[in-house]
C-alpha positions, 0 to 999 in steps of 0.5 A: 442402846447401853452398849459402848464400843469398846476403845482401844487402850491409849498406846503413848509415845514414850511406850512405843518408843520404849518397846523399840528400844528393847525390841532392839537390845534384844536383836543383837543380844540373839545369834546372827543365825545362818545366811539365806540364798534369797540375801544374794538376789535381795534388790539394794535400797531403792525408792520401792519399799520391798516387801519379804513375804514367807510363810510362818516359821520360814525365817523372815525375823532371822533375816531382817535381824541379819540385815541389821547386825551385817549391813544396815546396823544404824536402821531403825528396827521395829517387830510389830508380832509383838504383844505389847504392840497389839491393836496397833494402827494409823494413830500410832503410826503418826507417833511411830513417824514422829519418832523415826523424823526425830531419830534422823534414820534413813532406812526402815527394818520392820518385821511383821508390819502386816500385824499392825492396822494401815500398814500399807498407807505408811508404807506408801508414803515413805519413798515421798520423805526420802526413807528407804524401807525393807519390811517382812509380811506374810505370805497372804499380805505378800500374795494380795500385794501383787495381786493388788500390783498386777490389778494396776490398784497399788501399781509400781509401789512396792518390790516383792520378794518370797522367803522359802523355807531352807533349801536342801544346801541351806539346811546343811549349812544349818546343821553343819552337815555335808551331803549324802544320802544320810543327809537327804534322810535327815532333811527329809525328817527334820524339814525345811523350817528354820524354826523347827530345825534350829529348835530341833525339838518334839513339839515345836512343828506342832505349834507351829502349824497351830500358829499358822492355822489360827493367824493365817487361815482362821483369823485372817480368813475370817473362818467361823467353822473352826473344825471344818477348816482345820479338818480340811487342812490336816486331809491335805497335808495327809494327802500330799503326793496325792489327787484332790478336788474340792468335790471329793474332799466334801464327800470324804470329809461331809462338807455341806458345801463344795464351795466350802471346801473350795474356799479352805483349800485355797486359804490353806495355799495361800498361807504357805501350808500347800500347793497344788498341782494341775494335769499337763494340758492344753485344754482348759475344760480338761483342767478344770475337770481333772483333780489336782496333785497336793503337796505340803510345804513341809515333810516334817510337818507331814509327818508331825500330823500323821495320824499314822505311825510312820507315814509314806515315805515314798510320798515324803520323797515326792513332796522333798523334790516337788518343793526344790522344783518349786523353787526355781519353777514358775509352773509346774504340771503334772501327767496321768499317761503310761503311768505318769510323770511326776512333775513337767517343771518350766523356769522362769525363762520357759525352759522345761524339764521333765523329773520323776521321783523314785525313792527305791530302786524297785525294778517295777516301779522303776519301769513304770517311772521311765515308761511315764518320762518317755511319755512326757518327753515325747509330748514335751518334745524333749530329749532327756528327763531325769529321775531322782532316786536316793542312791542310784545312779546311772544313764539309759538311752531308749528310743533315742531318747535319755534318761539320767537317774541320779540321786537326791543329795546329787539333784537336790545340792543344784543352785536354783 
């Protein structure tokens, strides 16, 4: 054959170790930023490297540059999102090493270290040469990690910890504002990204779920039905608060296969851009066979892709107080009896609460809200729930059984 395989471009030491440089100047020339929550649980320097996984635009590059100006100023820093270190690989990581041997730094700070080729067999051999490493990935490289660990495939290797977009206290710190419902309002517009909400401009929320779309789901999903797939995602954020099944979905959107639509919908999760919800049950056939709730990331990024004029605020409620339970919760179902219940949320320590959302005080829809908690209590066999409002505020007792109604900057503001 005539053709060649195309070589990659010769990336030189003295290159890498010039783009270092400036990618470096260029860190503590940006602002600090705000504190994160996750800061205070981060393990400290172990012989693990530890890995931060978040979806994109969560704020993983704003935090790693934190750690650098508060408290690991000497680290060697390296952005690997950068486009002069496209095609990076295992060649280049043996000049990237000589370059740290020669620098005599002990403590890695590398953000993105997924974008570069054999990242994880640098990263292994690290804790051998006595360096400790701190390193930002995405979500999905996050997720096939610990898939990887619990396989007992890379066992004990690394320390994992998940970045989550801005809780409801994060995002007044960000905006300098105090709690209230006008607060709840504003966070429930502005969302829960620190990018879009710093930048707090038309436009952004939109780039940044193409971003998300290309890297995270086509390209690193290998998707060559470009239109299929984003037609998919754009149907689940739509739908959030909502049932779905992958059987449904083929039919609504024409998808040839239901195996399609399965294999989207579980890319589009597993880049951060959706959860799903599974019914309340003990039986495993009624699981598999009973649609599941979706809920977006994001209620701004809901709202920047609404083909309508306003979307349902009552749906952009539900999704603002389903993503604070994800927070804190290991599993979270969901039930279909007198009405339903919203979320029947379990901590990691198997304690379970059961929470509805309410955004008006309407006093049908109130009715059919405590209806579906009692219900929820029963089955659970807990004595109170709780339902979020934006206002209200207020104690019922019914059967024996309490009801606490609160509002959402009131729910929202709890330490989880």
């Amino acid at each position: 054959s005539y053709l060649r395989r195309k070589e990659k471009p010769m990336l030189p030491k003295a290159s890498i170790e010039h783009i270092v440089a400036k990618q470096r100047k260029a860190l503590y020339d940006m602002p600090v930023g705000h504190p994160r929550e996750i800061s205070g649980s981060l393990p400290y320097l172990s012989d693990r490297p530890l890995l931060i996984g978040g979806m994109r635009g969560s704020g993983r590059a704003m935090l790693l540059g934190r750690m650098l100006k508060d408290e690991y100023p000497e680290a060697w820093y390296t952005d690997f999102d950068d486009p002069r270190l496209a095609g990076f690989d295992e060649s280049d990581f043996a000049k990237l090493d000589r370059l740290i041997r020669d620098s005599g730094k002990g403590i890695l700070l590398l953000n993105k270290v997924d974008c570069a080729a054999g990242w994880l067999p640098f990263l292994s051999e690290k804790p051998a040469q006595g360096i400790k490493v701190i390193a930002t990935v995405s979500l999905p490289s996050l997720l096939g990690v610990e898939q990887d660990m619990r396989s007992n495939r890379i066992s004990g290797l690394f320390v994992t910890r998940r970045l989550e977009p801005l809780s409801y206290n994060e995002f007044l710190e960000f905006t300098h504002k105090k709690g209230s419902s006008q607060a709840v309002a504003d966070y429930m517009a502005r969302g829960a990204l620190p990018e879009a909400v710093q930048a707090n401009r038309p436009g952004t929320m939109l780039r940044l779920y193409d971003r998300i779309v290309c890297r995270d789901l086509i390209v690193a999903g290998g998707i060559r039905d470009r239109q299929t797939l984003q037609r998919v995602v754009l149907h689940l954020i739509a739908s959030s608060g909502g049932t779905v099944t992958a059987n449904n979905l083929r039919e609504k959107l024409r998808i040839k296969a239901v195996s399609t639509a399965a294999e989207h919908m579980a890319l589009a999760e597993r880049a951060g851009l959706v959860a799903f919800v599974p019914i309340l049950t003990d039986n495993p056939a009624r699981q598999a066979i009973n649609p599941r709730k979706v809920y977006a990331a994001d209620t701004a990024m809901i709202a920047a892709l609404s083909p309508e004029p306003q979307p349902d605020r009552d749906r952009l409620f539900e999704t603002m107080i389903f993503n604070h339970l994800r927070r804190s919760c290991s599993s979270i179902r969901y039930t279909t009896e007198q009405g339903g219940c919203d979320f029947v949320a379990t901590d990691s320590e198997g304690a379970i609460r059961c929470v509805q959302a309410c955004r008006e005080d309407d006093s049908d829809r109130m009715q059919d809200k405590i209806d579906g908690l009692l219900f929820a209590l029963r089955a659970t066999g807990l004595r109170k729930g709780t339902i979020v409002t934006e206002t209200g505020s207020e104690r019922i007792l019914r059967d024996g059984l309490e009801i606490e109604v609160t509002d959402a900057d009131a729910f929202l503001s709890e330490t989880v």
